[in-house]
NUKOLDO-15338 format. One line per 5 residues: their letters; for each residue x, y, z of C-alpha. Coordinates in nm, 3 decimals, always signed. Example, Ala and Ser with C-alpha at 12.3 -4.5 7.8 and 13.67 -1.06 7.14 Angstrom:
BEGIN
as = +1.230,-0.450,+0.780 ~ +1.367,-0.106,+0.714 $
***
This chain:
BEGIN
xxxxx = +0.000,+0.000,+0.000 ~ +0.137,+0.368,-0.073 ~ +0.162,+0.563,+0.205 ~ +0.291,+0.854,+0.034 ~ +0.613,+0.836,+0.278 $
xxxxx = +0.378,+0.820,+0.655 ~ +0.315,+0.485,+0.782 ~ -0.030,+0.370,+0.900 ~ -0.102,+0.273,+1.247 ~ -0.327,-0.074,+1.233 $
xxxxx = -0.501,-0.237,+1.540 ~ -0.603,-0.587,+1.477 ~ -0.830,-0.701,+1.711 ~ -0.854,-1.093,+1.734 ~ -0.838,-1.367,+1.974 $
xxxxx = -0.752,-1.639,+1.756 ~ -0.370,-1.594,+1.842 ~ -0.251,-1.797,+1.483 ~ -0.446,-1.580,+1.270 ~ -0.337,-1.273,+1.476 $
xxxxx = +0.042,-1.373,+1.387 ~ -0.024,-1.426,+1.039 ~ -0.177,-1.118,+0.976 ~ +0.065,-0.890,+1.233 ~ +0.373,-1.021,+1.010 $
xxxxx = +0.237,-0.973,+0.699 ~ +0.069,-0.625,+0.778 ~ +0.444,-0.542,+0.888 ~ +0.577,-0.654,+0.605 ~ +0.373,-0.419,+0.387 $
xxxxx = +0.464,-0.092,+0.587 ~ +0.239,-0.075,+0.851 ~ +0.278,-0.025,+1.213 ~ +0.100,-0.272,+1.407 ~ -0.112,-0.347,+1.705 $
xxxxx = -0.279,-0.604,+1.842 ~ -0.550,-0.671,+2.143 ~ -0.690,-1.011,+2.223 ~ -1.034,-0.921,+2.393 ~ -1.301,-0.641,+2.340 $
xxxxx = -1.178,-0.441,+2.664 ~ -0.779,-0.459,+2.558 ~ -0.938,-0.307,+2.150 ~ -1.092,-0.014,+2.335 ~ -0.782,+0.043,+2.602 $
xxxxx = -0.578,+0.024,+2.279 ~ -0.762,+0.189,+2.046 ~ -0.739,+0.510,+2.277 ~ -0.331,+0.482,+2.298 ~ -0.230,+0.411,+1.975 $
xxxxx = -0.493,+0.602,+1.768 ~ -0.529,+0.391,+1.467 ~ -0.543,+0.480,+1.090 ~ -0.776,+0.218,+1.051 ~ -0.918,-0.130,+1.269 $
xxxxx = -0.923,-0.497,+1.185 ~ -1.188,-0.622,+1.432 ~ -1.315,-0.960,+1.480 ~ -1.708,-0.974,+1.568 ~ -1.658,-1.286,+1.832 $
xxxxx = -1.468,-1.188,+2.084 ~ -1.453,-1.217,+2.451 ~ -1.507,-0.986,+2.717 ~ -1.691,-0.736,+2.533 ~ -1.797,-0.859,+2.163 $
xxxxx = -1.662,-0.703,+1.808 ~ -2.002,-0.506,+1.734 ~ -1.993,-0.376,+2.101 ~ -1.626,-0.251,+2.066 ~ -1.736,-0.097,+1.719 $
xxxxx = -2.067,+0.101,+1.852 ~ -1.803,+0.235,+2.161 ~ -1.553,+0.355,+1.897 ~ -1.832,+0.527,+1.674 ~ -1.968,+0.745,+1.970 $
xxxxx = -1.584,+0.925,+1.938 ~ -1.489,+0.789,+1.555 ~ -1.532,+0.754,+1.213 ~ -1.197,+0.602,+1.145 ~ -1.222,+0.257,+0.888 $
xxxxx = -1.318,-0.072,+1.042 ~ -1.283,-0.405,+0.835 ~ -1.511,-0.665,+1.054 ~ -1.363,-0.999,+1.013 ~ -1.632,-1.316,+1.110 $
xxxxx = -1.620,-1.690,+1.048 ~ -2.042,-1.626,+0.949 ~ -2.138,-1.539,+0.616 ~ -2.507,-1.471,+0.653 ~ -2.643,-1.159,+0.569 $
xxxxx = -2.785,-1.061,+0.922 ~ -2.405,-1.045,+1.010 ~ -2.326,-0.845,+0.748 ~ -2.590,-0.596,+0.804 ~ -2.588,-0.556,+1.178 $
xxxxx = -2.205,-0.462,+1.164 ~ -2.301,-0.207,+0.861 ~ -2.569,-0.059,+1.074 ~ -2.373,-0.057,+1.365 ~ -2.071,+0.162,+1.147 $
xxxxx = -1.836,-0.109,+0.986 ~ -1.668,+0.005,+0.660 ~ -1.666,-0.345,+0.480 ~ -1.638,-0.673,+0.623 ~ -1.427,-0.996,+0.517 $
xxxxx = -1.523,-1.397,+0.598 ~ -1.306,-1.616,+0.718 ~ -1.068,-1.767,+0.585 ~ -0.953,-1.503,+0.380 ~ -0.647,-1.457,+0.152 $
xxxxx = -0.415,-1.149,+0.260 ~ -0.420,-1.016,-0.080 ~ -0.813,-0.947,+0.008 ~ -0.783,-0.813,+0.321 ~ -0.550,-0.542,+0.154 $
xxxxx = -0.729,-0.463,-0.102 ~ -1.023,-0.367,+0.120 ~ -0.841,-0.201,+0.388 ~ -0.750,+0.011,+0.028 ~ -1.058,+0.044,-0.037 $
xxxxx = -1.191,+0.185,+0.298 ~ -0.895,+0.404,+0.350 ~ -0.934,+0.570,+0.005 ~ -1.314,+0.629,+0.105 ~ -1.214,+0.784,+0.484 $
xxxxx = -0.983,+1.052,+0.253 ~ -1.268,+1.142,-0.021 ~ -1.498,+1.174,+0.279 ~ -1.350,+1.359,+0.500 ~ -1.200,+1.602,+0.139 $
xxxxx = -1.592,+1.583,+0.068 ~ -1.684,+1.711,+0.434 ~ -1.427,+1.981,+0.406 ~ -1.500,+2.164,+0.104 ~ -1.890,+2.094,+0.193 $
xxxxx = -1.855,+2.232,+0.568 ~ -2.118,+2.504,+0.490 ~ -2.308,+2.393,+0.211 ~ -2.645,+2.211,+0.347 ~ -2.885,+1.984,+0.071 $
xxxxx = -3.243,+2.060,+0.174 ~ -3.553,+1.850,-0.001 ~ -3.927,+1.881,+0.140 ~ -3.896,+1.875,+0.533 ~ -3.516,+1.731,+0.557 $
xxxxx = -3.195,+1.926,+0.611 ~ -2.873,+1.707,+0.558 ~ -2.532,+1.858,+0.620 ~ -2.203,+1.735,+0.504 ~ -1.988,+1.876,+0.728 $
xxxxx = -2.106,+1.752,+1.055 ~ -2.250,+1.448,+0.926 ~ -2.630,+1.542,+1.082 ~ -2.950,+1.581,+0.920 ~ -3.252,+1.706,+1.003 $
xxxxx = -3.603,+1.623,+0.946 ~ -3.894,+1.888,+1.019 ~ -3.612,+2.085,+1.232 ~ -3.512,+1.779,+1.479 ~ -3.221,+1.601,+1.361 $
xxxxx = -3.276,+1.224,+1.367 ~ -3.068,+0.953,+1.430 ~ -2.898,+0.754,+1.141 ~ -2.620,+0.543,+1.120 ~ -2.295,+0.615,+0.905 $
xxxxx = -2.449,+0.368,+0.637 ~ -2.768,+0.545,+0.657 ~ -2.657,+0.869,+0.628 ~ -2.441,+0.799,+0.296 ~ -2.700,+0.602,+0.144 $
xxxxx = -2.986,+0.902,+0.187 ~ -2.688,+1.182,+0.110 ~ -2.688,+0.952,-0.244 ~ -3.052,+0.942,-0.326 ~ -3.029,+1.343,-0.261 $
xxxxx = -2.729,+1.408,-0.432 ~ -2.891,+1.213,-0.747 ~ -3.250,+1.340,-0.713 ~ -3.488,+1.240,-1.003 ~ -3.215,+0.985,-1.081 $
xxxxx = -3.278,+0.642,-1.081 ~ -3.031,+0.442,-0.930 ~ -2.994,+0.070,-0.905 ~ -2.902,-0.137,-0.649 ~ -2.578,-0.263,-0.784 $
xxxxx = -2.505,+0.176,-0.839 ~ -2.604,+0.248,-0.498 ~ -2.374,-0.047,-0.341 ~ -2.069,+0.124,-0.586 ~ -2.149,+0.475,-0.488 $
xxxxx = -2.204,+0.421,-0.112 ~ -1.964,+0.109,-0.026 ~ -1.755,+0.105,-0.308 ~ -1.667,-0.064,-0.647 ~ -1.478,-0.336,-0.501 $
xxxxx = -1.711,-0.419,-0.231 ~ -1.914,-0.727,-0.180 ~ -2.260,-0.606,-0.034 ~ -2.493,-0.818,-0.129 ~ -2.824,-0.627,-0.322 $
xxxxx = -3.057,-0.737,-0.020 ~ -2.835,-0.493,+0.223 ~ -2.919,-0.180,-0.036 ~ -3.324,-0.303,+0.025 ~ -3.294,-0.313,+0.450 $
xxxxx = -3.099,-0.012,+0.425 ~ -3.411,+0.190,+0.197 ~ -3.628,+0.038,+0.490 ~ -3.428,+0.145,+0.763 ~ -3.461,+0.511,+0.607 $
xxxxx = -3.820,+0.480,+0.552 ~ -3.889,+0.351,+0.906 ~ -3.721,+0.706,+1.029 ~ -3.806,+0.944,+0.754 ~ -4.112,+0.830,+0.503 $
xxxxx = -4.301,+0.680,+0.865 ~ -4.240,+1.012,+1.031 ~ -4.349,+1.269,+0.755 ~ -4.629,+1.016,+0.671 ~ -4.535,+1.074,+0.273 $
xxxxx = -4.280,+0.843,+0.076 ~ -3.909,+1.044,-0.028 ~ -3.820,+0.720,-0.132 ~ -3.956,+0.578,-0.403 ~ -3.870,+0.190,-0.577 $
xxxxx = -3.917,+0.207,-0.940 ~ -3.985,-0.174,-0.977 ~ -3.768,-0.367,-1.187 ~ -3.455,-0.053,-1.179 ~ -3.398,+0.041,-0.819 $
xxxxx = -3.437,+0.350,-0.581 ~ -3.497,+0.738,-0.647 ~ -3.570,+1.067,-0.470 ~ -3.759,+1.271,-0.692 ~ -3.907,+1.633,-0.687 $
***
């Protein structure tokens, strides 16, 4: 990975001591500076110290388990994490999403993949937080919501509501691409990322999730599904 002559800081977070090894050494081998914590209560002792560029965590751990350890570092955070679980069902995948993952990989997993996503999620953090910059004081208003870039917030009939980090990119796309329809497979590149593997069910519980907290509340649909094609926010 470049690192344009500063080395990342990495925190793996894993109990399974041989996998922990393997991926320490070869994460050192590629540049990085590395950390490691066994349990959920060692990630968030360690995550304070070292300040990591971005997080490998592991959803089953013990003390305090991975999603736990990821809500506790979103309340202070939006640095990358990569969840890493031996499940591959799509409740797994979706609950980490919601709860502010980046990606996630299955085990086992080849080190080539694991680099090329922590790529991937890094080059995202560094458009997003250019994006947030230049967009500090520019707000995107439609019908009874307020969404602003800078601080991440948005509004809805003057209260700002609650949405996760998923959430929030996924309605900041269907506003930025108003009358626009945009298909699932569009939305998962835009919002997650070309190389990503979201599945095209997450980009459907996602729309609900929105439309639980914004079309439920208004009592009118922003959101509309243009069968067949995908999702759109239209004037």
């Amino acid at each position: 990975m470049e690192t344009s002559g500063n080395t990342e800081t990495v925190l793996i977070v894993e109990d399974d001591a041989g996998i922990a090894d393997f991926v320490l050494l070869e994460l050192q081998h590629e540049g990085f500076e590395v950390h490691h914590a066994s349990d959920g209560r060692k990630a968030l002792e360690l995550f304070e110290s070292c300040r990591p560029d971005i997080v490998i965590l592991d959803i089953m751990l013990p003390e305090l388990s991975g999603l736990e350890v990821l809500r506790r570092i979103r309340r202070t955070s939006v640095v990358p994490v990569i969840l890493v679980t031996a499940r591959n069902e799509t409740c797994d995948k979706v609950n980490g999403l919601d709860a502010g993952a980046d990606d996630y990989i299955s085990k086992p997993f080849e080190i080539e993949e694991l680099l090329a996503r922590m790529r991937a999620v890094m080059r995202r953090s560094a458009q997003a937080r250019t994006d947030a910059s230049a967009a500090q004081n520019s707000s995107i208003i439609y019908k009874a919501l307020e969404l602003n870039p800078g601080s991440m917030s948005v509004f809805l009939q003057g209260k700002e509501i609650s949405l996760s980090r998923t959430e929030y990119l996924l309605l900041k796309t269907l506003l930025e691409h108003r009358n626009t329809v945009l298909s699932r497979d569009t939305i998962i590149s835009l919002v997650w990322g070309r190389n990503h593997y979201i599945d095209e069910n997450s980009v459907d519980v996602y729309v609900r999730y929105l439309r639980a907290k914004i079309d439920d509340a208004v009592g009118e649909p922003y959101i509309t599904t243009v069968r067949g094609s995908g999702y759109m926010i239209k004037d």
